[in-house]
N, C-alpha and C positions, 0 to 999 in steps of 0.2 A: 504493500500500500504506500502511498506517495498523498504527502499533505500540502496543504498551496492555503498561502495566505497572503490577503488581498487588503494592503492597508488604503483605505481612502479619507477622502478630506471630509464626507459625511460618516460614510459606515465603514468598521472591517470586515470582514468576511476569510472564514476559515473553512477549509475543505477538505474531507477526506477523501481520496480517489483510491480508484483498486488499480489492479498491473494495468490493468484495460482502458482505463480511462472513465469508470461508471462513478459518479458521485454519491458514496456511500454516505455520506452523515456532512451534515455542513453547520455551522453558525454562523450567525450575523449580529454584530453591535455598534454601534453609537462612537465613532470616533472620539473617546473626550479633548475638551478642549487645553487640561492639562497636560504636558508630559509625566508627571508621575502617576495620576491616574491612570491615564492609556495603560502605560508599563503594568498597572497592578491589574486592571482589565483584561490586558490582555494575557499576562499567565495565569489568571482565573480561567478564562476561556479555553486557554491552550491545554491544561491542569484535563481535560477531561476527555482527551484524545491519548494520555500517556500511554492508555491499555488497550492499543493497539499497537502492531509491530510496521509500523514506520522505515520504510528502507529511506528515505531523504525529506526533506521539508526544502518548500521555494518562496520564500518570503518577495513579497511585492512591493518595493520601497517606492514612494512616490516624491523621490529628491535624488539627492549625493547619496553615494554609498564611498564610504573609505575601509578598506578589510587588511588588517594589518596581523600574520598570524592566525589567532583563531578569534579576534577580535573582530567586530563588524561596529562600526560609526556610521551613523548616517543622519542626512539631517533634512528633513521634510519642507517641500518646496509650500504644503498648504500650510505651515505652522512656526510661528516665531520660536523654537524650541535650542535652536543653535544645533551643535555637532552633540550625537548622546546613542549610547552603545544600546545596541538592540539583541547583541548576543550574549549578554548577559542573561536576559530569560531565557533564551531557544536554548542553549548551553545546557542551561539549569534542567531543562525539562527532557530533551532527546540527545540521546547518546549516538544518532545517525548524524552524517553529513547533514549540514543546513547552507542551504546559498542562497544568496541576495543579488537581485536584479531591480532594477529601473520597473514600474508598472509598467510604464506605456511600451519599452523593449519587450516584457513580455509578451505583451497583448499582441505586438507585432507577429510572433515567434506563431502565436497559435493562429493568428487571422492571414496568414503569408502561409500556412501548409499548403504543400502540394502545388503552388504556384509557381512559374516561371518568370523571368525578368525580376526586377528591382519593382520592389513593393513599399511605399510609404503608407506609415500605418497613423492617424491622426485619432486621438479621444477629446471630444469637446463636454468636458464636464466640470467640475470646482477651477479647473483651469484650461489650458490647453497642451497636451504633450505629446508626444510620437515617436517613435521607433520608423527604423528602416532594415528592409529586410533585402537578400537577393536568392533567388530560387529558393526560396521558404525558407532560408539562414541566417540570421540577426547578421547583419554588418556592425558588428561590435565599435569598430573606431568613427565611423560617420555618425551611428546614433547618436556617442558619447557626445557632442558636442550639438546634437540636435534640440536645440527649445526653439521650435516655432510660437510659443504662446508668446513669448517674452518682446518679437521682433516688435518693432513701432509704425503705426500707422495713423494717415489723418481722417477722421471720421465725424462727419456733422460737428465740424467746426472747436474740433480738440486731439489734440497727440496723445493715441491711446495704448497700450498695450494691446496686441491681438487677441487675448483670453479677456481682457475687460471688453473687451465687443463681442466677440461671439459664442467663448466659453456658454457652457447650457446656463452655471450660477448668472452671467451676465444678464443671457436673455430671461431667467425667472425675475431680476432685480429689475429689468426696462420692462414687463410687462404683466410686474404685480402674479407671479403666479407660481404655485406652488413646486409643481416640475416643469420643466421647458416641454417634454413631452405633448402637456397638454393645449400646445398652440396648436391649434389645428387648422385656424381659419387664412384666406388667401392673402391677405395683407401683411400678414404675422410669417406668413410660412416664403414670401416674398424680403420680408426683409431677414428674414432667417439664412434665405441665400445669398441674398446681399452681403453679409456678415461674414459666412463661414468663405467667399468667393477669394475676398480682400486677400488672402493668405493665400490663397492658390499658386497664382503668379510666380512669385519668389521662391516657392518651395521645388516648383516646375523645374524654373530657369537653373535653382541651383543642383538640384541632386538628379533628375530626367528621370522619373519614374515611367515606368508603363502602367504602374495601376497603384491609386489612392484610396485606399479605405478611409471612412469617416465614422467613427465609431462614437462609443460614451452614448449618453442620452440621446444627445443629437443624431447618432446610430438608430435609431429605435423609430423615427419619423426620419429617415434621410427618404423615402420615396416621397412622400408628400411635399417637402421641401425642394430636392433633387431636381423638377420639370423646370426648376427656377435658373437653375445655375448655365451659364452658358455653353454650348456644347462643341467649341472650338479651341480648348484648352489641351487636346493634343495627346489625353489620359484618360483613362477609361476611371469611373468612380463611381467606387461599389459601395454596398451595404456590409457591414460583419455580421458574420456567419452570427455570433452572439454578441449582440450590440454592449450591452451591459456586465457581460462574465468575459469577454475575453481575457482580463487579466487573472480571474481563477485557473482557466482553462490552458493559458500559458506556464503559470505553476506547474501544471502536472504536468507538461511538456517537458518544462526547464529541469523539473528534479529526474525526470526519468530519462532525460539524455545524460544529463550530468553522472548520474549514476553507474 
């Protein structure tokens, strides 16, 4: 069995998979907004998967990871927290191999299976981040330096970060609403490709993708939105396979190739 844990800026999510890839037992909780909370959250959580035999764990960091030895630092792009050791719990709890990846790397790893060419993988949710994949295998050194969320752009008349415009939290904050999911209507789903459009270009020009996933929330309605965007961008843009779980489902990837 192979465990995958999915830290995000709203929720975590833990997962038990079998050799197969079947998700046997999963939980889900409440990202706190403390660092030592989370820490104690999360080996409460973790605390009740020990009694199973675990060949690997793939932790899903949503920042920097620094792995020094057997020591893993990392410091979360959603949370003022600074640099703070996260294998001090795993340590604590499993006596298998435990590895740490980028989310959005993950999410690439499982949404780029079985694909050909260079595949850029984008999740538009708490923020905006990505991965880059080629014949379905992380390009380790190009992603490393990949934040598209961060690039700057001018948008109705202010120099914005590209995740404060299109990221999913952006669009719930410009439109009063609880998930971005829930925009359904032509106006909303017009400037939703407006938004996510902005970022295209650049990401085009610089790495040539043959095909752009758009995942995260904004995953989950990208057809609705989708008829919006222009169709002379030179890339084919899909849906994920699992708009919301790709970075679970890349865990069980990542621990069982590693392995």
């Amino acid at each position: 069995m192979y465990l995958g844990i999915d830290i995000g800026g709203t929720k975590t999510l833990i997962a038990l998979f079998s050799r197969r890839g079947r998700v046997l037992r999963r939980k889900k909780f409440e990202t706190a907004r403390s660092r030592g909370r989370f820490l104690e959250e999360l080996e409460d959580h973790l605390g009740d998967f020990r009694k199973y035999r675990v060949k690997a764990v793939a932790v899903a960091v949503p920042g920097d990871i620094r792995i020094e030895q057997k020591n893993c630092s990392v410091k979360f792009g959603n949370r003022e927290w600074g640099w703070f050791s996260l294998s001090d719990v795993l340590n604590k709890l499993f006596s298998c191999p435990v590895y740490y990846e980028n989310d959005a790397n993950l999410a690439s790893i499982y949404e780029s299976r079985g694909m050909t060419g260079k595949t850029v993988f984008l999740t538009f949710s708490t923020g905006i981040g990505g991965g880059i994949a080629e014949n379905g295998a992380l390009l380790a050194g190009e992603s490393r330096d990949f934040e598209p969320g961060h690039t700057l752009y001018w948008y109705k008349g202010a120099v914005k970060e590209w995740e404060d415009i299109a990221a999913a939290s952006a669009l719930e904050k410009t439109y009063h609403v609880d998930k971005a999911t829930d925009l359904k209507k032509k106006e909303a789903l017009k400037e939703i490709a407006e938004r996510v459009h902005l970022g295209l270009p650049d990401i085009i020009k610089k790495h040539h993708p043959d095909t752009i996933i758009l995942g995260g929330p904004l995953g989950k309605i990208f057809k609705l939105y989708a008829r919006y965007l222009p169709d002379d961008l030179g890339v084919v843009l899909k849906r994920p396979r699992r708009p919301t779980e790709s970075v679970i489902y890349g865990c069980y990837l990542y621990a069982k190739q590693k392995k």
